[in-house]
N, C-alpha and C positions, 0 to 999 in steps of 0.2 A: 585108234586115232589119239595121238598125244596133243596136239596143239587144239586150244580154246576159241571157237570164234563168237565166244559169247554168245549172253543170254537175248533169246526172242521174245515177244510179249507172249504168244503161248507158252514160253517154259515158266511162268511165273505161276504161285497159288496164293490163292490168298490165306493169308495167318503163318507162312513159312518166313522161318527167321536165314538171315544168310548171317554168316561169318566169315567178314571179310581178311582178304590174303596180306601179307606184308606189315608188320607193324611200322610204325615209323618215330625213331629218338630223332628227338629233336634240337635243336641247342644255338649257341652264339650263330655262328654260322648261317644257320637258320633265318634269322633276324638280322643279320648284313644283307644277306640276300633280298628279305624282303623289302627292306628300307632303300636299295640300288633301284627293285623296279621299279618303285612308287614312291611320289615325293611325301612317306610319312612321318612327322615330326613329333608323333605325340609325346609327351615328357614324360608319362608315367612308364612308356614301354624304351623307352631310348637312355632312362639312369636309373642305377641301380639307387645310388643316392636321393633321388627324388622319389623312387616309389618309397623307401625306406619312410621316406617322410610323409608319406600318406598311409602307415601300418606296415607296407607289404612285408616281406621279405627281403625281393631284390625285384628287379623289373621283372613284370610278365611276358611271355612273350606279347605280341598285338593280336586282338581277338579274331581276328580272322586269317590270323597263320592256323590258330587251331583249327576255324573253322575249315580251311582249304584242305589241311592235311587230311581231316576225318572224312571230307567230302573223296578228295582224292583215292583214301582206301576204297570207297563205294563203289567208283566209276566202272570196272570190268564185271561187275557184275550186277550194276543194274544201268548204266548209260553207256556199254559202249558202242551200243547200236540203234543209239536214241538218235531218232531226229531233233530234239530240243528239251531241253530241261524249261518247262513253263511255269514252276513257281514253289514257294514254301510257306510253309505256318509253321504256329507253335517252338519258335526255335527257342531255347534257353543256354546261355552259357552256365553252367553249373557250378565252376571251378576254377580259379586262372591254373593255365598252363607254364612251367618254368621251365629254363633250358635243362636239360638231362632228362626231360618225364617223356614217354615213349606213348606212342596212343595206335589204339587199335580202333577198330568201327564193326559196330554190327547193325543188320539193316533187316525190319519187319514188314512186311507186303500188309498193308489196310487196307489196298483198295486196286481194283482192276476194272476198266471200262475199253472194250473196243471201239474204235473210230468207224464212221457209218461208212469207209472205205472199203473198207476190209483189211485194209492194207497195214496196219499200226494200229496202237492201244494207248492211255493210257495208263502209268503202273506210279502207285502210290505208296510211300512207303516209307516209314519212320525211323530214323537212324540217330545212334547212341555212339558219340567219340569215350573212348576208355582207359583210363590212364593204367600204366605197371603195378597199381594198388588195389586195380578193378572199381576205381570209382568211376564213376560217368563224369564228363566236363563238360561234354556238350550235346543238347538232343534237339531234333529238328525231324520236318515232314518235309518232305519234297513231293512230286509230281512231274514225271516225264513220259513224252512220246516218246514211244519203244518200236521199231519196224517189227514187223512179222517176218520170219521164212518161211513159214506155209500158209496159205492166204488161203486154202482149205480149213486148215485147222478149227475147231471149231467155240466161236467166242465164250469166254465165260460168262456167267450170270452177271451185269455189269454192279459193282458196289463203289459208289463213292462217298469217303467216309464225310463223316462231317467233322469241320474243323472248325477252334476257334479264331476267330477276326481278330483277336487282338488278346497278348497274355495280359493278365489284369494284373497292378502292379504289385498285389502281394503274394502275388506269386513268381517276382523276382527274386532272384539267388543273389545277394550279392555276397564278398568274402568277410570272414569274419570278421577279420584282423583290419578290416579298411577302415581306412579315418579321415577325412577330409578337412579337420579341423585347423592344421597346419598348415594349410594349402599355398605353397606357393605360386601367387599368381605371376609377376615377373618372370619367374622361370617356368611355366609352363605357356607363355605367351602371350596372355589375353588375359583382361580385368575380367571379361565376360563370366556372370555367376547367374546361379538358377534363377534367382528374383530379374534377372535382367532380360529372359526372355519371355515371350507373350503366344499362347497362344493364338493361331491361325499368323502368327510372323514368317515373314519369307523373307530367304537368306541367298543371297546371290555370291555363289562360292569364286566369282570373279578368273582363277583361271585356270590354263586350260592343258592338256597333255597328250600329245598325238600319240595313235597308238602305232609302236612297229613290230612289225612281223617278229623279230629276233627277240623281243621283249617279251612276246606272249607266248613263241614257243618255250624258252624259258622257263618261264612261270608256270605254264603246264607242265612241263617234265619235273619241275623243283617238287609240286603237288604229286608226280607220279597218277597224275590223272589221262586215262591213255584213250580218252573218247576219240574215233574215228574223225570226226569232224572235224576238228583238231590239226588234226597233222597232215592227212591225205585227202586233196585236191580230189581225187576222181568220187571223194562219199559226196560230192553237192554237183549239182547240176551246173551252175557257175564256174563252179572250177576253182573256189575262193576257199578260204581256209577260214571257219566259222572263230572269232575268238570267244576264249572260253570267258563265260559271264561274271568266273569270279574274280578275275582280271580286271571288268568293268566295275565291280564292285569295290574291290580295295582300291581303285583309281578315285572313283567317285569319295570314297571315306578319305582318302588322303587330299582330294582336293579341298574338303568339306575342313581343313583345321584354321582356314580364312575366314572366321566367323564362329569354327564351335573346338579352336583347342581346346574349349575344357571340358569338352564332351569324352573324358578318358577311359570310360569303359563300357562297350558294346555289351549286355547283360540277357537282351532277347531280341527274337526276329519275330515280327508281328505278321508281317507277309512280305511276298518279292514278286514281281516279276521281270523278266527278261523282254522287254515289250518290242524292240524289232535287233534284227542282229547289227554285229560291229564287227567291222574289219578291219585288216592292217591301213593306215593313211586316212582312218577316221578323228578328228580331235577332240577328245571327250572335254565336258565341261560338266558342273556340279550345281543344284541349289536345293537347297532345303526348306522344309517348312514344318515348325512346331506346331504339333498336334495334340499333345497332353503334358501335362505336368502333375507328379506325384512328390511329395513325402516320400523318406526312410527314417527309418529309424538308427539308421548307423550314422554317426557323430560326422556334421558337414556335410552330409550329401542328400542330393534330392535327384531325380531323373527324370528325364523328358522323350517325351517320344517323338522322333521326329521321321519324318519322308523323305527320304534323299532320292531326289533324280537327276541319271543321268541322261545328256541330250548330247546328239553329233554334231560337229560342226561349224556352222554358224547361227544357232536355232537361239531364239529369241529368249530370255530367262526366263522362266514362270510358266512355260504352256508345256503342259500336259495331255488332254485328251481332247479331239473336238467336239463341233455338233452332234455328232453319231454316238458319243459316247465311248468309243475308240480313241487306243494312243496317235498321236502324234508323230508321222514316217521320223522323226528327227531324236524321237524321244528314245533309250537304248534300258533305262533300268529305272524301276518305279520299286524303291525297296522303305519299310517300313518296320523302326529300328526304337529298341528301349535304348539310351545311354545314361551316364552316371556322372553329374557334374558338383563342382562345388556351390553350398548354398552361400 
């Protein structure tokens, strides 16, 4: 048998490393694309002349083109017979990515639990983006429901690792060469600087972006991310085409520069979840709320941790989860993010 129809929660072990298929160069192009789907404006990743003026080099690409791409390698061999991707830790960006640098993904199994169904698992499992130099750019934990094919087969000894709640902030990566001491605020859009936001402040990212079908298949294929759910109607009972979450994530960040353009670089993932699904004709909307603020030690900059949710529809700003402790049917992404602003 030649063709793959991917991995089942039985075919995983725990402690096995996968090396995933396809690398992928990335470049201008790249970053046209991303900036068509989503209305992102960030200044650091949109001039080259403007990163210049904050150390860099030349613009990076936006942190979660890398993120998608390395995610994308993943997907055929460890989600593409998941029922849902429900969450991450520990993420760090390691490294900015620039147009020509090519990234590859490898992904380590830490943690295996079968569901009291029998029918699905979930598969835990720590993944490393890798640049053409072999350095790491970007590492993150995920956790996905994975269907079974043999509902025989028989469960393994359940291990779920334990993760941290939140990266502590010296253990943020930021680049060497970064400066924010020049910072141009006019041209990156907003006086807003570190001293000017407050913990527990809520930020009502005002508006909003319908999602369509053509836009997210797109985006999935651009990712080469080829989860079932995705594409083919008859994997959901519905009949609906699940959209992929990291869609709703760069929607949500690109809504979020209403309030935090100078939030310019995404440096860790503290956790995520995917809290109910999103579909084509849903209209996303954004708010945030600061959670911490730290010190750097690199010249201008300080970082904040903040929650970006996002919510469908017409759902009220600010609500999250209710009495029960449960999200909110309206509430779509509950993600919790270091970023790097000027002080």
């Amino acid at each position: 048998m030649k063709t793959n129809p991917g991995r089942f929660f039985e075919d995983y072990t725990l402690g096995e490393t996968i090396v995933h298929a396809v690398p992928r160069t990335v470049s201008g192009g790249e970053r046209a694309l991303y900036h068509a789907l989503y209305p992102a404006r960030g200044a650091l990743y949109s001039s080259d002349a403007f990163a210049r003026g904050c150390g860099l080099p030349a613009a990076p690409m936006d942190d979660l083109i890398a993120f998608h791409v390395v995610f994308g390698k993943t997907v055929p061999d460890i989600s593409l017979n998941a029922v849902a991707n429900l969450g991450y830790a520990e993420g760090r960006w390691l490294a900015p990515v620039y147009a020509g640098d090519t990234l590859r993904s490898e992904s380590t199994v830490i943690g295996l639990k079968e569901n009291s169904n029998g029918k699905s698992g979930v598969v835990y499992v720590r993944t490393r983006g890798i640049n053409q130099r072999d350095e790491a750019v970007l590492e993150y934990v995920r956790w996905v429901m994975v269907k079974k094919a043999r509902l025989e087969a028989p469960a393994p000894a359940a291990v779920v690792p334990s993760l941290a709640p939140v990266v502590q902030p010296e253990a943020l990566v930021l680049p060497e060469e970064l400066d924010f001491s020049r910072y141009d605020f006019a041209l990156a859009g907003e006086r807003h600087r570190f001293a000017d936001y407050a913990v527990g402040e809520r930020i009502d990212h005002v508006d909003g972006v319908t999602v369509e079908e053509a836009d997210h298949l797109m985006a999935t294929r651009l990712w080469q991310n080829t989860s079932k759910v995705h594409f083919d109607v008859t994997q959901r009972e519905d009949g609906r085409r699940l959209i992929y979450g990291g869609h709703v994530i760069s929607l949500a960040r690109a809504l979020s520069f209403n309030g935090l353009a100078n939030a310019q670089m995404i440096v860790a993932l503290n956790g995520g979840a995917h809290a109910n699904p999103c579909f084509a004709g849903d209209t996303v909307r954004a708010w945030s709320e600061v959670l911490d603020r730290a010190e750097t030690a690199t010249p201008g900059v300080g970082a904040l941790r903040l929650r970006l949710v996002a919510v469908k529809d017409g759902a009220a700003p600010f609500g999250l989860k209710g009495a029960d402790g449960k999200y909110l049917p309206e509430v779509l992404l509950d993600l919790d993010y270091w970023a790097l602003v000027p002080v």
